[in-house]
PDB file of N, CA, C and O in Angstrom:
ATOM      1  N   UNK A   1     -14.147 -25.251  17.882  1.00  0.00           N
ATOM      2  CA  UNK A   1     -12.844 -25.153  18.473  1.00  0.00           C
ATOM      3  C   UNK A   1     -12.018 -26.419  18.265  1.00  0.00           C
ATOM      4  O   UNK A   1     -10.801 -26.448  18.082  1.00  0.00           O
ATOM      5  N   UNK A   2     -12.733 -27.318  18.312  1.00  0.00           N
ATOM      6  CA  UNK A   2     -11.989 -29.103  18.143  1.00  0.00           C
ATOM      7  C   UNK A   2     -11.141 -29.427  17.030  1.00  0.00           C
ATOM      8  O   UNK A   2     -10.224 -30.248  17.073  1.00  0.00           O
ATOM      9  N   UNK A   3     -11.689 -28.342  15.434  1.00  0.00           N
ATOM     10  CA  UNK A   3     -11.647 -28.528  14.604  1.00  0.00           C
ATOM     11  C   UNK A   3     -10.259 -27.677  13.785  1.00  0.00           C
ATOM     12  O   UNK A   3      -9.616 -27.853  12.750  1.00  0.00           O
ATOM     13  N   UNK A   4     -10.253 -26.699  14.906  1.00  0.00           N
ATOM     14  CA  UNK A   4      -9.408 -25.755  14.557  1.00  0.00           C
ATOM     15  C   UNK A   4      -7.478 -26.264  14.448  1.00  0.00           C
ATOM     16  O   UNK A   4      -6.979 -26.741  15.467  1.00  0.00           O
ATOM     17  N   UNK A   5      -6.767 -26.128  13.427  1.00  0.00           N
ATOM     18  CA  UNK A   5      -5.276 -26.880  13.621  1.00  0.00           C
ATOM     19  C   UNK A   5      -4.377 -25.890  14.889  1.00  0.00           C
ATOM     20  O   UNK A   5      -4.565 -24.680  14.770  1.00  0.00           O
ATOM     21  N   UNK A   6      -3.818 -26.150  15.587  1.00  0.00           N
ATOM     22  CA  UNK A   6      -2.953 -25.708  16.425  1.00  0.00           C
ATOM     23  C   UNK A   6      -1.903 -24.949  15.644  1.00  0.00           C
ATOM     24  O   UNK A   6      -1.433 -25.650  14.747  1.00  0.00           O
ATOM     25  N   UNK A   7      -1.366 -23.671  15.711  1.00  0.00           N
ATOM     26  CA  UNK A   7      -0.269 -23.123  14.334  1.00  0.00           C
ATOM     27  C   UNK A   7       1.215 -23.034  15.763  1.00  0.00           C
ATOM     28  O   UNK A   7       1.273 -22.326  16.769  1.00  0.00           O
ATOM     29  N   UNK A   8       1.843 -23.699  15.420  1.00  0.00           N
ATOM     30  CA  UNK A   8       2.945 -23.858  16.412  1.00  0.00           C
ATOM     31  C   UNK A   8       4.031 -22.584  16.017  1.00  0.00           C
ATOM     32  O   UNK A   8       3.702 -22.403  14.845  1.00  0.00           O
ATOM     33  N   UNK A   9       4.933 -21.768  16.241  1.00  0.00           N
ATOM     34  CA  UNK A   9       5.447 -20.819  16.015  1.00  0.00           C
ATOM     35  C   UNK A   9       6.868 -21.591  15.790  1.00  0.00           C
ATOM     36  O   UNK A   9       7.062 -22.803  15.876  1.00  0.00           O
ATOM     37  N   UNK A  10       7.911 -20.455  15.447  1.00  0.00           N
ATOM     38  CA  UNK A  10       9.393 -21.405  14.810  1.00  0.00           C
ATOM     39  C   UNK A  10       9.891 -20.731  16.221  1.00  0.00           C
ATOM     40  O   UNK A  10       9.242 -19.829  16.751  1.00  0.00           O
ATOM     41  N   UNK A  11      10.815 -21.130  16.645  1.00  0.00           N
ATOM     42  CA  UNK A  11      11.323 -20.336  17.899  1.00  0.00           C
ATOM     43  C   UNK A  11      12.775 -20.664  17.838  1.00  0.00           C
ATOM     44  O   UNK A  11      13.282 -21.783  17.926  1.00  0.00           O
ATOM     45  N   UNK A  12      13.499 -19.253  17.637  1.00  0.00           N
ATOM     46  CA  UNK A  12      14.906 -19.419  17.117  1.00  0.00           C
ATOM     47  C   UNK A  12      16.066 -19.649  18.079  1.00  0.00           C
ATOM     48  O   UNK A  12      16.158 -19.029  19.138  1.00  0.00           O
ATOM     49  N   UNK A  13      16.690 -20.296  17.793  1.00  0.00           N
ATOM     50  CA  UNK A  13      17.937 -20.482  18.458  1.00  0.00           C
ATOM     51  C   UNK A  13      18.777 -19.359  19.050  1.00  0.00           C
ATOM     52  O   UNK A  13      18.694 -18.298  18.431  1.00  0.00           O
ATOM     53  N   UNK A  14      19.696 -19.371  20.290  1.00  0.00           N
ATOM     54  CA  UNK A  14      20.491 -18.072  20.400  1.00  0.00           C
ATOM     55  C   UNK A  14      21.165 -17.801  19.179  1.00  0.00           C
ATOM     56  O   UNK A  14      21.973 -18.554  18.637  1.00  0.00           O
ATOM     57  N   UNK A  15      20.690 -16.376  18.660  1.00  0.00           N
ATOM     58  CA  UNK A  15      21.919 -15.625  17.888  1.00  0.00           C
ATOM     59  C   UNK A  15      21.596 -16.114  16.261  1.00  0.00           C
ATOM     60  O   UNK A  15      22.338 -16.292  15.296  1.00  0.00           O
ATOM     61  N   UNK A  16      20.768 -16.183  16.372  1.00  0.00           N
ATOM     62  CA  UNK A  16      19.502 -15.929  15.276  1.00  0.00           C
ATOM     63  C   UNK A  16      19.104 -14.588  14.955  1.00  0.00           C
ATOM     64  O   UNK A  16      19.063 -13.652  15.754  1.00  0.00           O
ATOM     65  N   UNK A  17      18.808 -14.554  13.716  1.00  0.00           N
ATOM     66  CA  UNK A  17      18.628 -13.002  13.183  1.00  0.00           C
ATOM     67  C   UNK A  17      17.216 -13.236  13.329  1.00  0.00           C
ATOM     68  O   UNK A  17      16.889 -14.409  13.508  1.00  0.00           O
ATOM     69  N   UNK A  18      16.365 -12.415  13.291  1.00  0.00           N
ATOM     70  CA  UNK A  18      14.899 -12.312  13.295  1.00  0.00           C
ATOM     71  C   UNK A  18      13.914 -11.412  12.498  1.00  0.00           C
ATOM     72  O   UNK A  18      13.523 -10.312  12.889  1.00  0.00           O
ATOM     73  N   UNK A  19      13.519 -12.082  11.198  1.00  0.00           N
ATOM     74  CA  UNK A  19      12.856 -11.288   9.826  1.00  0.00           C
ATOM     75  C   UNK A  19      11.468 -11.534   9.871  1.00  0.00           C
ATOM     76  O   UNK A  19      10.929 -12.585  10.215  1.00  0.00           O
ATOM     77  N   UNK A  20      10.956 -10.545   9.519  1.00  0.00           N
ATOM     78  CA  UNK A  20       9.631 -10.075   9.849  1.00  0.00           C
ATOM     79  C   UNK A  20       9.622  -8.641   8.592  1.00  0.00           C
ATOM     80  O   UNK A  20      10.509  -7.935   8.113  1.00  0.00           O
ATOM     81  N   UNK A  21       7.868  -8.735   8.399  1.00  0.00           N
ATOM     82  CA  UNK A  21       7.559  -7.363   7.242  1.00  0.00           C
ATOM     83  C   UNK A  21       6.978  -6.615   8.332  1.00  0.00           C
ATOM     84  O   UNK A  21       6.103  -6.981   9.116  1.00  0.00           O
ATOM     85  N   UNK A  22       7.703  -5.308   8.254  1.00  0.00           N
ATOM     86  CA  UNK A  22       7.381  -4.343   8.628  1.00  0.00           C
ATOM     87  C   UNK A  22       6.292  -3.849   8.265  1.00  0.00           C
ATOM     88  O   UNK A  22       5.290  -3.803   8.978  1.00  0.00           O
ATOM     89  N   UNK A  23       6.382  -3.398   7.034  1.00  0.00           N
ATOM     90  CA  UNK A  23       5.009  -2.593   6.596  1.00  0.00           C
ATOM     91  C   UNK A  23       4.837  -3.300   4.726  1.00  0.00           C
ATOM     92  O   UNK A  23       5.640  -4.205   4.502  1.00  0.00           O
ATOM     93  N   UNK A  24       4.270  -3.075   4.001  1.00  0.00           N
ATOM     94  CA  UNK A  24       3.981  -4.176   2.941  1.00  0.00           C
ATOM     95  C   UNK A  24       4.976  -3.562   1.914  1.00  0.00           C
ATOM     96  O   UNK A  24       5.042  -2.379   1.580  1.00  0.00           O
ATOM     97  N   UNK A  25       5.685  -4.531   1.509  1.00  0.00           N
ATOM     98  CA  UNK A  25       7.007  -4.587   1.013  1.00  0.00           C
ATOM     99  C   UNK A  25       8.288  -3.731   1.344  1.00  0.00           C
ATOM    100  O   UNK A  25       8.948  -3.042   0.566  1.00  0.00           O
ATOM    101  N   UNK A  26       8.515  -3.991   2.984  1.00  0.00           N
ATOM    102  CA  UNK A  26       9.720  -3.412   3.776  1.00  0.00           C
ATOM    103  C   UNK A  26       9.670  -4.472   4.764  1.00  0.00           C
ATOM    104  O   UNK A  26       8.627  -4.769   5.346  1.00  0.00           O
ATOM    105  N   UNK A  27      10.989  -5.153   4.999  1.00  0.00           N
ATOM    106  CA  UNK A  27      11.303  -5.709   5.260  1.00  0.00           C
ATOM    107  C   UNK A  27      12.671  -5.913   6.608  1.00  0.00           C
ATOM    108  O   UNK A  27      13.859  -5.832   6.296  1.00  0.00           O
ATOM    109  N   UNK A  28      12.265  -6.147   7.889  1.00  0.00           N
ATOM    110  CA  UNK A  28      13.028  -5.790   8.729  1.00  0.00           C
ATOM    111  C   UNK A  28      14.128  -7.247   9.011  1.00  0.00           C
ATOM    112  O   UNK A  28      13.708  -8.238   8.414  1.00  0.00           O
ATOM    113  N   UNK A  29      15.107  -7.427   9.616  1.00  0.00           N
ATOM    114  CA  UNK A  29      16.024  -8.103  10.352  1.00  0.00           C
ATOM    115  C   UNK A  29      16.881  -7.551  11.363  1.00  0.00           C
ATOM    116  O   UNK A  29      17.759  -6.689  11.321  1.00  0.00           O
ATOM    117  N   UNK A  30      16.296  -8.427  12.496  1.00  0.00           N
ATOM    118  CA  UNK A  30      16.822  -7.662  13.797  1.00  0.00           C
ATOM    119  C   UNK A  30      17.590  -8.715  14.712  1.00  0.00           C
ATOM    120  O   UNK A  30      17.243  -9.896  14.702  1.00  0.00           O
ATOM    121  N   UNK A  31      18.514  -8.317  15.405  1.00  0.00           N
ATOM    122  CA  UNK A  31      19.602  -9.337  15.955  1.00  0.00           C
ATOM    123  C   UNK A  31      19.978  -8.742  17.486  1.00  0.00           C
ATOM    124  O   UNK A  31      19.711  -7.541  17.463  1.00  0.00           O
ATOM    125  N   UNK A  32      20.294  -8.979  18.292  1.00  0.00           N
ATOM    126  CA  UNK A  32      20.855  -8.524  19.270  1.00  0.00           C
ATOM    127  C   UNK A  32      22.613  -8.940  19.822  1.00  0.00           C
ATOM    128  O   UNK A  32      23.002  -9.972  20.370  1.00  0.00           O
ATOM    129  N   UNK A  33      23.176  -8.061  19.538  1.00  0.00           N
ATOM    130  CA  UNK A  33      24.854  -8.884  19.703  1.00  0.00           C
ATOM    131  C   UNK A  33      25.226  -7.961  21.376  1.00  0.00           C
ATOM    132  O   UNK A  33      25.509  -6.790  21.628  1.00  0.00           O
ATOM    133  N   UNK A  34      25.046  -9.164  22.207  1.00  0.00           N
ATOM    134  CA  UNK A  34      25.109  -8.371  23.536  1.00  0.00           C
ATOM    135  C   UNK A  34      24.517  -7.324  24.186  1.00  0.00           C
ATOM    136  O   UNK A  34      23.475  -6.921  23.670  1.00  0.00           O
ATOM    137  N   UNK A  35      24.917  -6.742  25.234  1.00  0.00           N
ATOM    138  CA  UNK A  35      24.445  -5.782  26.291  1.00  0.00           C
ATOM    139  C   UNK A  35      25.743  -4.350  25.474  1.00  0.00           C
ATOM    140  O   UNK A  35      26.797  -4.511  24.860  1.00  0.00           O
ATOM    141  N   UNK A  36      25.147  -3.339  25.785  1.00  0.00           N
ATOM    142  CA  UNK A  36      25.888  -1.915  26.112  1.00  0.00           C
ATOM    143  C   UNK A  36      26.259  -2.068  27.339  1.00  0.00           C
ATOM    144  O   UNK A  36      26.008  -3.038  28.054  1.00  0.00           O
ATOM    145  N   UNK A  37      27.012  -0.887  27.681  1.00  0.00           N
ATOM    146  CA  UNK A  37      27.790  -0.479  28.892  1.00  0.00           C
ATOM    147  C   UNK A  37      26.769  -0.239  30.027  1.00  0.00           C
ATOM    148  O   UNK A  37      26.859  -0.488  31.229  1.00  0.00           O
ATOM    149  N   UNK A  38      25.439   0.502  29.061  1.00  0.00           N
ATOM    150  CA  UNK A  38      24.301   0.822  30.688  1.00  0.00           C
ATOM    151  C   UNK A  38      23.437  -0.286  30.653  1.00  0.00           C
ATOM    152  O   UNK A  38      22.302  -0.051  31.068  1.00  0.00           O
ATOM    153  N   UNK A  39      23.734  -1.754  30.162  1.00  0.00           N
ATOM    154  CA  UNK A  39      23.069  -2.756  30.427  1.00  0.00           C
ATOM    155  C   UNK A  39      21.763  -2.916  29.687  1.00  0.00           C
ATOM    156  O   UNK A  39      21.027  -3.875  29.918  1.00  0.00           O
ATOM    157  N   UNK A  40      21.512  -2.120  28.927  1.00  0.00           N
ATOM    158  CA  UNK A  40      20.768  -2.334  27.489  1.00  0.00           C
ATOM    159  C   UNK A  40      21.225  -2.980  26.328  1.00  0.00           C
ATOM    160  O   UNK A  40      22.361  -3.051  25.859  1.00  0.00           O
ATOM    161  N   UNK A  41      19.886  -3.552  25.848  1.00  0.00           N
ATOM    162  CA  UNK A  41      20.196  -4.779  24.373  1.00  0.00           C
ATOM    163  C   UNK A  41      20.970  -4.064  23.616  1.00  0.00           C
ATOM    164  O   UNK A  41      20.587  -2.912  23.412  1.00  0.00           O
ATOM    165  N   UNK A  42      22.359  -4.540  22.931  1.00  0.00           N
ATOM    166  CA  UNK A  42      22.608  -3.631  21.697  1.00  0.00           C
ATOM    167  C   UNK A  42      22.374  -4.599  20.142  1.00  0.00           C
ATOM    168  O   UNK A  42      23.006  -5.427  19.487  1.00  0.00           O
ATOM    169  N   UNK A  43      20.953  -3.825  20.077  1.00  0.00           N
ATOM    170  CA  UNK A  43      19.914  -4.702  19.151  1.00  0.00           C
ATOM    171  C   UNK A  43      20.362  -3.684  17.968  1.00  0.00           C
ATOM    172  O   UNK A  43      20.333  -2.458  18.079  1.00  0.00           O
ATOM    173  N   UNK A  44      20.925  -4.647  16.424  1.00  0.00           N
ATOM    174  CA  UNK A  44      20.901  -4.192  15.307  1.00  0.00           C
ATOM    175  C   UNK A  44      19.930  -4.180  14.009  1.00  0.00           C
ATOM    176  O   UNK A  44      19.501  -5.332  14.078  1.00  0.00           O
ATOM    177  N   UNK A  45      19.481  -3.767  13.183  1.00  0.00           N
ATOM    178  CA  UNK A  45      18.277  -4.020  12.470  1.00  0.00           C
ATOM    179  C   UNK A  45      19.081  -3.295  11.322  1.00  0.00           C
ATOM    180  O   UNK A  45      19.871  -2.352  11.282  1.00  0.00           O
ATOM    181  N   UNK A  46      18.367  -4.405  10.153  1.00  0.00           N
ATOM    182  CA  UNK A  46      19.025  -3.750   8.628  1.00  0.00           C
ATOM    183  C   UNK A  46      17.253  -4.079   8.352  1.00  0.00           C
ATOM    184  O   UNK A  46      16.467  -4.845   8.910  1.00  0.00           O
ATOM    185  N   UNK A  47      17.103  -3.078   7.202  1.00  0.00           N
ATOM    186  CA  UNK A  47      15.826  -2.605   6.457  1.00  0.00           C
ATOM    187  C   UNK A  47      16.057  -2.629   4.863  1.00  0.00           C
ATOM    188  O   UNK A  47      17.046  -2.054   4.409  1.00  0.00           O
ATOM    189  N   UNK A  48      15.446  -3.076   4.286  1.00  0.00           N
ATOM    190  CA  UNK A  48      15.056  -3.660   2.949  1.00  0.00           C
ATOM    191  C   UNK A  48      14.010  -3.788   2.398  1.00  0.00           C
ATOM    192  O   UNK A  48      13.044  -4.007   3.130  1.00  0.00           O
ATOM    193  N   UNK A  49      13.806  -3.713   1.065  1.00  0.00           N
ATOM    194  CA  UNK A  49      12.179  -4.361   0.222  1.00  0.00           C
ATOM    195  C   UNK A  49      12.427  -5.424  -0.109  1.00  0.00           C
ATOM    196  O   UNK A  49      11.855  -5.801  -1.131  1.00  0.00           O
ATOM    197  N   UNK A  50      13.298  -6.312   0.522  1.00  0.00           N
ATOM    198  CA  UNK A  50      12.270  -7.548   0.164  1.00  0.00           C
ATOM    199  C   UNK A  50      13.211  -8.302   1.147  1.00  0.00           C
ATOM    200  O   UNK A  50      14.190  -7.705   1.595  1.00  0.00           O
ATOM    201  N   UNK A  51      12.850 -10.108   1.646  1.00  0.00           N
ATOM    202  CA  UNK A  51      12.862 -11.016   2.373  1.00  0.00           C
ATOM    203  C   UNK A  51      14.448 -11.215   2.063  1.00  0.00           C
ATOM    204  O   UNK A  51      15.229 -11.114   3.009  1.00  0.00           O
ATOM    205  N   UNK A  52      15.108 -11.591   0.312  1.00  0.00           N
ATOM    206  CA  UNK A  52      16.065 -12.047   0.081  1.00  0.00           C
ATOM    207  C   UNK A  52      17.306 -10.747   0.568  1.00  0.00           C
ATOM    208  O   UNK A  52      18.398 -10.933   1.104  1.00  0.00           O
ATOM    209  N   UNK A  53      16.792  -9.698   0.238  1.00  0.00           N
ATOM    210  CA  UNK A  53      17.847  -8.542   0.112  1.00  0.00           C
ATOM    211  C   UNK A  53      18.352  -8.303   1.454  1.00  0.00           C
ATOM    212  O   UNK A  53      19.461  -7.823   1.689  1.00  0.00           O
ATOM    213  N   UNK A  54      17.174  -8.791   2.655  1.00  0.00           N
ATOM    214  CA  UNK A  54      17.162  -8.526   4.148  1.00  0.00           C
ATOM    215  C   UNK A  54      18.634  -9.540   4.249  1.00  0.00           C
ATOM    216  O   UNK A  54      19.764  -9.066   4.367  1.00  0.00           O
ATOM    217  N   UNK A  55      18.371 -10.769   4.185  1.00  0.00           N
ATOM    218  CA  UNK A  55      18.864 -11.918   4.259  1.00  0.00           C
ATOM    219  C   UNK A  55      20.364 -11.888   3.807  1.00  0.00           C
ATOM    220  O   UNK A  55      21.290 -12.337   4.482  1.00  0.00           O
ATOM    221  N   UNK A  56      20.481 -11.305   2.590  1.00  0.00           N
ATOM    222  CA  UNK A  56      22.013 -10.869   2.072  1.00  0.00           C
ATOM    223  C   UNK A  56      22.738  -9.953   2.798  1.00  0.00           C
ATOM    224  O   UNK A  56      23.915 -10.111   3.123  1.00  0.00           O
ATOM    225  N   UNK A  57      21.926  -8.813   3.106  1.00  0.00           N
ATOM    226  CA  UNK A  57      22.668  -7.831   4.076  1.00  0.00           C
ATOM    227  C   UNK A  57      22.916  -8.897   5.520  1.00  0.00           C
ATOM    228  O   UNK A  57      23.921  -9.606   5.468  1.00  0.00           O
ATOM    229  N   UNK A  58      22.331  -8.972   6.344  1.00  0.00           N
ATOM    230  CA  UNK A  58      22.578  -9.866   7.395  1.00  0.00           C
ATOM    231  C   UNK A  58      23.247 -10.841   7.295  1.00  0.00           C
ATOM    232  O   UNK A  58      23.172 -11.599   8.261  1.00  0.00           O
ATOM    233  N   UNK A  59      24.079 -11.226   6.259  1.00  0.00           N
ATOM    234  CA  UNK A  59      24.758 -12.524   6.095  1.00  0.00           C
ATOM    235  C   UNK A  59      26.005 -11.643   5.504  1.00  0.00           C
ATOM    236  O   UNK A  59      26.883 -12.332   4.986  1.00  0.00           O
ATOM    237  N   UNK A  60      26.162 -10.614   5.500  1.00  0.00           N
ATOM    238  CA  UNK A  60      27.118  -9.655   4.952  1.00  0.00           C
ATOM    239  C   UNK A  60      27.759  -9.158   6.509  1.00  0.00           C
ATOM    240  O   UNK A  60      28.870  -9.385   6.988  1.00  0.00           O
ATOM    241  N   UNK A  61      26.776  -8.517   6.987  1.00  0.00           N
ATOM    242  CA  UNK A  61      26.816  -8.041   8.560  1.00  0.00           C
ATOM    243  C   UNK A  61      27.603  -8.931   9.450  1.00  0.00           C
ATOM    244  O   UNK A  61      28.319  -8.600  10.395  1.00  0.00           O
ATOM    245  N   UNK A  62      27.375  -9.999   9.035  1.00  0.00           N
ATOM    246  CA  UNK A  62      28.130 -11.307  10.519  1.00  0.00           C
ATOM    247  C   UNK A  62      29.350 -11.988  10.054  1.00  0.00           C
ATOM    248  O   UNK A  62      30.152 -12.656  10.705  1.00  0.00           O
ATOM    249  N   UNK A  63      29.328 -11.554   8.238  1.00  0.00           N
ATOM    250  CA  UNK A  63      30.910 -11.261   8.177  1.00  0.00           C
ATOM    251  C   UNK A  63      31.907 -10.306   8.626  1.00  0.00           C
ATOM    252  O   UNK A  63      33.022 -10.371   9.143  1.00  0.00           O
ATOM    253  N   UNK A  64      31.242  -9.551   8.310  1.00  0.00           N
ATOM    254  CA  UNK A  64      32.156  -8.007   8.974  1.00  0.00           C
ATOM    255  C   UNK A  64      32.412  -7.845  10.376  1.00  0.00           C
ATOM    256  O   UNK A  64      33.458  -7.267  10.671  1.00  0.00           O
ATOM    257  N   UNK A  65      31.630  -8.259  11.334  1.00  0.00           N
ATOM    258  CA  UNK A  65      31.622  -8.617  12.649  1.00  0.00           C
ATOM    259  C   UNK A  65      32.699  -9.766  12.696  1.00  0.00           C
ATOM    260  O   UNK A  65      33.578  -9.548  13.530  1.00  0.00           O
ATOM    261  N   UNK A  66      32.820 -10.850  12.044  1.00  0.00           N
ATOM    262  CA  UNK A  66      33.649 -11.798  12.191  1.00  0.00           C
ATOM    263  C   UNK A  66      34.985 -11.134  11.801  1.00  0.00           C
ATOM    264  O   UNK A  66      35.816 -11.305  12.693  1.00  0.00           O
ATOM    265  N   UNK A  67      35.529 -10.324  10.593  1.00  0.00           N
ATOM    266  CA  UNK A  67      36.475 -10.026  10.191  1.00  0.00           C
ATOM    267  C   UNK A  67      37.191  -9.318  11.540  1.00  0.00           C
ATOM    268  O   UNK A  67      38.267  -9.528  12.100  1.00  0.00           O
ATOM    269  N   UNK A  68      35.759  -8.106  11.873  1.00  0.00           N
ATOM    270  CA  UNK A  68      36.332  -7.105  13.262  1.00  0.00           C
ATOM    271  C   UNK A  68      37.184  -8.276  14.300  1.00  0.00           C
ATOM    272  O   UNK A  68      38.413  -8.293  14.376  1.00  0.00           O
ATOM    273  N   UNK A  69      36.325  -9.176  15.022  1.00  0.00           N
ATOM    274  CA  UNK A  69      36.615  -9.707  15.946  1.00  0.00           C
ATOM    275  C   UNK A  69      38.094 -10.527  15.791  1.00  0.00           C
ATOM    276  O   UNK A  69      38.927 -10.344  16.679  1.00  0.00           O
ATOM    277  N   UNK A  70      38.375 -11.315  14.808  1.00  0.00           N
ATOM    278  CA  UNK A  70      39.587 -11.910  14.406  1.00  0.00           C
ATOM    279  C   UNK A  70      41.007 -11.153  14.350  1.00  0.00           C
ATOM    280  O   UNK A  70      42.015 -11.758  13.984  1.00  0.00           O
TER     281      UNK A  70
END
């Protein structure tokens, strides 16, 4: 046990997207932009084969959100 390294986790900032493999070569990113009306997460997720493609869509996504809001 003495020997073993400690693996510390990354722990993201508010409003951070959050990528993770779903199943082997599918690729999830999931975000939460506020509450709904009945006080549930309104959690978004884009799906992809691979890490980069996740990453492009989600960086596409928080433009379009920015364009809406402006």
């Amino acid at each position: 046990m003495a020997d073993e390294k400690k693996i510390t986790r990354y722990k993201r900032n508010h409003g951070e997207w959050c990528f993770y493999e779903y199943k082997p070569k599918k690729w999830v990113a999931r975000k939460q932009f506020g509450r709904k009306e009945n006080g549930k997460p309104n959690i978004k997720a884009l799906y992809s084969n691979s890490a980069s493609e996740v990453k492009k869509k989600a960086k596409i996504m928080i433009l379009c959100f920015a364009l809406m809001v402006t």
